[in-house]
ZAMARGU-4260 file (C-alpha; in steps of 0.2 Angstrom, whole numbers, plus 5000, padded with zeros to 4 digits):
<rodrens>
0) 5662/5568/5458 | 5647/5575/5452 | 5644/5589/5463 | 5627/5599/5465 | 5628/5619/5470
5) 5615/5625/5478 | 5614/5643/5479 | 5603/5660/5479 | 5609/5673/5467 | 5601/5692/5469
10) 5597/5695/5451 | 5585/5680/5453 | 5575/5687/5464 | 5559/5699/5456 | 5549/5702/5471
15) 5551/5720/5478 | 5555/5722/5496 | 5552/5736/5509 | 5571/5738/5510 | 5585/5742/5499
20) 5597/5726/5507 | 5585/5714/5508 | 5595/5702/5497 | 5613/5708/5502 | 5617/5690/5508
25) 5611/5685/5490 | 5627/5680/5477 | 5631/5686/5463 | 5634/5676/5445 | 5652/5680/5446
30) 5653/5671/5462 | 5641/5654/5457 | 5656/5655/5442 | 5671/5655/5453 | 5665/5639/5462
35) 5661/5630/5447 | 5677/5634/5441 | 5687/5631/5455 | 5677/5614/5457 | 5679/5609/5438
40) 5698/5611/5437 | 5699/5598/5449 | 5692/5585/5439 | 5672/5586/5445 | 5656/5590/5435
45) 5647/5603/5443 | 5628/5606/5444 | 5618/5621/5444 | 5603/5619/5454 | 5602/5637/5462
50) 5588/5639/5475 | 5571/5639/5482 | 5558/5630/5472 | 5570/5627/5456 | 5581/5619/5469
55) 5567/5609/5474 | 5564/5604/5455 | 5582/5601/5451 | 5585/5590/5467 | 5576/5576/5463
60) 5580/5575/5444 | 5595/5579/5446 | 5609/5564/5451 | 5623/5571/5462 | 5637/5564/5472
65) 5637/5577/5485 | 5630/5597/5486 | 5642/5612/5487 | 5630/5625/5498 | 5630/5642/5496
70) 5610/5647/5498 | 5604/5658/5510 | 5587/5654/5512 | 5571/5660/5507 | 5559/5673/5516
75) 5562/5682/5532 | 5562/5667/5544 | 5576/5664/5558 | 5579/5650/5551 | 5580/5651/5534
80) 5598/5646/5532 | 5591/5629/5535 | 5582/5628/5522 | 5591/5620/5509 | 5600/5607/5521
85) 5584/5601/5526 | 5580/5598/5513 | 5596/5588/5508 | 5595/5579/5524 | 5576/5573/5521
90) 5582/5566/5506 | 5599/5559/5512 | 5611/5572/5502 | 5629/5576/5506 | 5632/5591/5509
95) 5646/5606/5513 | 5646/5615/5529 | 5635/5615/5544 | 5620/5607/5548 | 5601/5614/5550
100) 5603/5617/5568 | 5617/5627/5567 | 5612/5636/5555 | 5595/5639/5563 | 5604/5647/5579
105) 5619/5658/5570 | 5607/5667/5562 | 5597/5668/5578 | 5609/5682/5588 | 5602/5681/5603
110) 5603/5663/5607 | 5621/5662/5599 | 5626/5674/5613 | 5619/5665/5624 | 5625/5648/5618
115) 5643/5656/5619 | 5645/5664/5635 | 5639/5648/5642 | 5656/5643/5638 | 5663/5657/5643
120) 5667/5668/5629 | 5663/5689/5631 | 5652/5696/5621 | 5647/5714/5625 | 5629/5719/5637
125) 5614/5719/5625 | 5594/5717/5626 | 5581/5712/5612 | 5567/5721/5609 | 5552/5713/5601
130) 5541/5725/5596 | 5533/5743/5599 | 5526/5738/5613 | 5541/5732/5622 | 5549/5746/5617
135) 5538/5759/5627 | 5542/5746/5642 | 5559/5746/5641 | 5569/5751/5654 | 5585/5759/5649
140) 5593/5764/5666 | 5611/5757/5669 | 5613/5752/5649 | 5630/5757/5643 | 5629/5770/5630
145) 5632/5770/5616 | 5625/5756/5608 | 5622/5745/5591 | 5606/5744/5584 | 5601/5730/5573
150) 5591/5716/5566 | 5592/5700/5579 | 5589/5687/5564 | 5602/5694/5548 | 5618/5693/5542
155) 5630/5703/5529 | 5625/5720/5541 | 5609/5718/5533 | 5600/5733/5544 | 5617/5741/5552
160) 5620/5758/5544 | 5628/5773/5547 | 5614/5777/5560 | 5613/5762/5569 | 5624/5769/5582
165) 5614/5776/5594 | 5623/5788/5610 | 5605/5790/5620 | 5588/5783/5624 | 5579/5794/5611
170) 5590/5791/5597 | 5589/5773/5603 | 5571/5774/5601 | 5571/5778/5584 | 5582/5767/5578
175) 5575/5751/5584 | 5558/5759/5580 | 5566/5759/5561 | 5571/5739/5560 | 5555/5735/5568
180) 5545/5742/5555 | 5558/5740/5541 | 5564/5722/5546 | 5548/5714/5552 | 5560/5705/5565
185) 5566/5705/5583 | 5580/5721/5586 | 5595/5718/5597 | 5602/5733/5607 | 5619/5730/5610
190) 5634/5738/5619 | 5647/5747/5608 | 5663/5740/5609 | 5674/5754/5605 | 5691/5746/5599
195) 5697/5734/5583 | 5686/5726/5572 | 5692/5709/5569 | 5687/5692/5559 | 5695/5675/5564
200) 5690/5661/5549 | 5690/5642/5554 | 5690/5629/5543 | 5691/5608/5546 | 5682/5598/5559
205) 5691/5585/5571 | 5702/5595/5573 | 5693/5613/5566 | 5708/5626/5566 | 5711/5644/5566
210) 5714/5649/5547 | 5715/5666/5551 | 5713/5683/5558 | 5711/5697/5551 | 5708/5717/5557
215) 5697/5729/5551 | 5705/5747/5550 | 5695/5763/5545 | 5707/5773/5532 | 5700/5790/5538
220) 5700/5791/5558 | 5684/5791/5566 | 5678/5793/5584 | 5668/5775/5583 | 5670/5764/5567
225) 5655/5754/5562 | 5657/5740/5551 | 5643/5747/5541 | 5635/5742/5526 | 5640/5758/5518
230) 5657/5752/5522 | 5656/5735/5515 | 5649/5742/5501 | 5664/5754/5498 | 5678/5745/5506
235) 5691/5747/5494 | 5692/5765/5498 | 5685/5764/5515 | 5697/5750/5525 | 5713/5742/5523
240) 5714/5723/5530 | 5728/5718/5540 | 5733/5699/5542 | 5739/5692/5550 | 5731/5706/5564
245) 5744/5716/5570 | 5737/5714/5589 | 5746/5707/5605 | 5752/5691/5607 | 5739/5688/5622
250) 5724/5696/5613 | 5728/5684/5596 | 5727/5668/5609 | 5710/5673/5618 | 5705/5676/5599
255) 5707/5661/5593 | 5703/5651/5610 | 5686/5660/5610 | 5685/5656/5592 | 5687/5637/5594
260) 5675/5639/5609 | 5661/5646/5598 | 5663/5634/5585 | 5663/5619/5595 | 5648/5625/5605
265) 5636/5630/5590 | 5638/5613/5583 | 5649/5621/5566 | 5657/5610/5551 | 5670/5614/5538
270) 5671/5632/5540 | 5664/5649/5549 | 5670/5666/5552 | 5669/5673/5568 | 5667/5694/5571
275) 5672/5702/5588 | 5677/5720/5594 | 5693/5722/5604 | 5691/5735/5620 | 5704/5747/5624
280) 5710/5735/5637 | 5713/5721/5625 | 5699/5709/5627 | 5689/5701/5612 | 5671/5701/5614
285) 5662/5689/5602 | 5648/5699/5591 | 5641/5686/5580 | 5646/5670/5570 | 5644/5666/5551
290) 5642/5647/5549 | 5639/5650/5532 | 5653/5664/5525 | 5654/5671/5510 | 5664/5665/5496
295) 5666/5677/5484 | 5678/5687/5481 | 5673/5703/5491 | 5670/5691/5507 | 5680/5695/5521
300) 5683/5673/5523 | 5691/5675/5505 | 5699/5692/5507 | 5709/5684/5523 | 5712/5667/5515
305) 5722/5675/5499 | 5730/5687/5512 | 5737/5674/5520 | 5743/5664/5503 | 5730/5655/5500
310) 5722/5656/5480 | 5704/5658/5479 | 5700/5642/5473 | 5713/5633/5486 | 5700/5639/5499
315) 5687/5632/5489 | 5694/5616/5488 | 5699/5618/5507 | 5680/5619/5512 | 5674/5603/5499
320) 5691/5591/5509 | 5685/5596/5524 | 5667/5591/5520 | 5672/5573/5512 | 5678/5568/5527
325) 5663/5568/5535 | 5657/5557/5519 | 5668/5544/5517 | 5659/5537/5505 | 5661/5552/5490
330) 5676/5550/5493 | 5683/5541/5475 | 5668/5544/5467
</rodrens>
């Protein structure tokens, strides 16, 4: 097959940005490399049409078979993940992983919550904040402290740092008065689950299944661990991963159960990775899902796939297979 890859890389982007992680959800080279080559050794030609407007260029010049989707999107719009399959779809393009909609809505937090406990998965009290305004107005009697402070419409911990963790109103205050200004977006203010942090990856559609899940564990003991993007950055010395997760038999069936649940509900295809907090008493409370994961080698999909025995371009190849079957028709090419 002649396979396009769409993707957005951080060192083509010039612009200068009000904050330092604007791009963290960006790739790198080394990652665009990886997928060509994983997708070239097994037998298809692979296209490079990055993202944005030379995307747009490439697109219609370009002949392809079927587009390998990595982009995140351009701007600071909610829905910027649907950017590029939107523009796939208007011109009647194949393409892995899921669909505008969905898209649209994972990277929306608030209405993924909402959208999940409809089916009856837990995810933990919160509250969005829209502006300055709001925030003078907000009534924070009865909130569980402490809480997590972050942008409503990111991914990759783009805004959750080391002082996103907030234990009263006033250090509350000052943190959601930080994302409003730096983020220019909606802040969510959200109960902090103090327990694991945990990962489940699905891959497939009809049936979508469990691939794996995978616990976070701090390798110096703290008194709340924060996922952080310090940490992220610095996670070989900061966190070992265990997976399968060394968790109860019960809480490993909610987990996946939940997992499914969310998946289903959200409208996800081929693959997603789904991030929850375990309270002390054992229950998993959904935090957000990634319908749009990471591939490269420092992603925590990829981390958990080779953890489990799988070779980094195996899950490659997992994610393409579980896209052609939604396109008979590639399939051969």
């Amino acid at each position: 097959m002649r396979i396009g890859l769409s993707f957005d890389l951080k060192t083509a982007i010039t612009e200068r940005h009000a904050v330092e992680d604007a791009f963290e959800e960006y790739d790198s080279p080394e990652t665009v490399a990886i997928i060509t080559a994983a997708l070239e050794s097994a037998g298809h030609q692979i296209v490079r049409l990055g993202g944005g407007a030379q995307l747009l260029d490439n697109i219609r010049r370009e002949k392809v078979d079927i587009v390998f989707n990595i982009a995140e999107g351009r701007g600071n719009y909610r829905s910027r993940e649907a950017q590029v399959p939107s523009v796939l779809e208007m011109l009647d393009i194949p393409y892995t992983g899921s669909d505008p909609q969905c898209l649209a809505i994972g990277l929306d937090k608030p209405v993924t919550k909402k959208l999940v406990a409809a089916e009856g998965v837990s995810t933990p009290k919160w509250l969005l904040i829209m502006d300055e305004q709001e925030l003078r107005l907000t009534n924070w009697e009865g909130f569980p402290f402490p809480v997590i402070i972050k942008p409503a419409y990111e991914g990759s911990s783009k805004g959750i740092r080391l002082t996103s963790l907030a234990y009263n109103v006033s250090e509350a205050e000052e943190e959601v008065s930080r994302i409003l200004a730096d983020y220019r977006q909606p802040v969510m203010v959200e109960e902090f689950i103090d327990g694991d942090e945990v990962t489940v990856g699905v891959i497939g559609n009809a049936p979508a299944r469990v691939l794996g899940i995978m616990r976070v564990l701090p390798k110096k003991k703290t008194e709340h661990f924060v996922y952080s993007l310090e940490v992220k950055r610095d996670y070989v010395n900061l966190v070992d991963y265990e997976c399968p997760a060394g968790l109860a038999r019960d809480v490993l069936d909610k987990l996946e159960d939940s997992s499914l649940k969310a998946f289903r509900a959200l409208g996800c295809r081929d693959f997603s990775r789904i991030d929850y907090r375990i309270s002390r008493d054992g229950m998993p409370y959904f935090i957000e899902i990634n319908p749009l994961p990471g591939l490269g080698s420092y992603s925590d999909l990829v981390i958990m796939a080779t953890m489990l025995g799988w070779t980094h371009a195996g899950l490659i190849q997992a994610v393409l297979d579980a896209a052609l079957t939604r396109y008979p028709q590639c399939v051969g090419v």
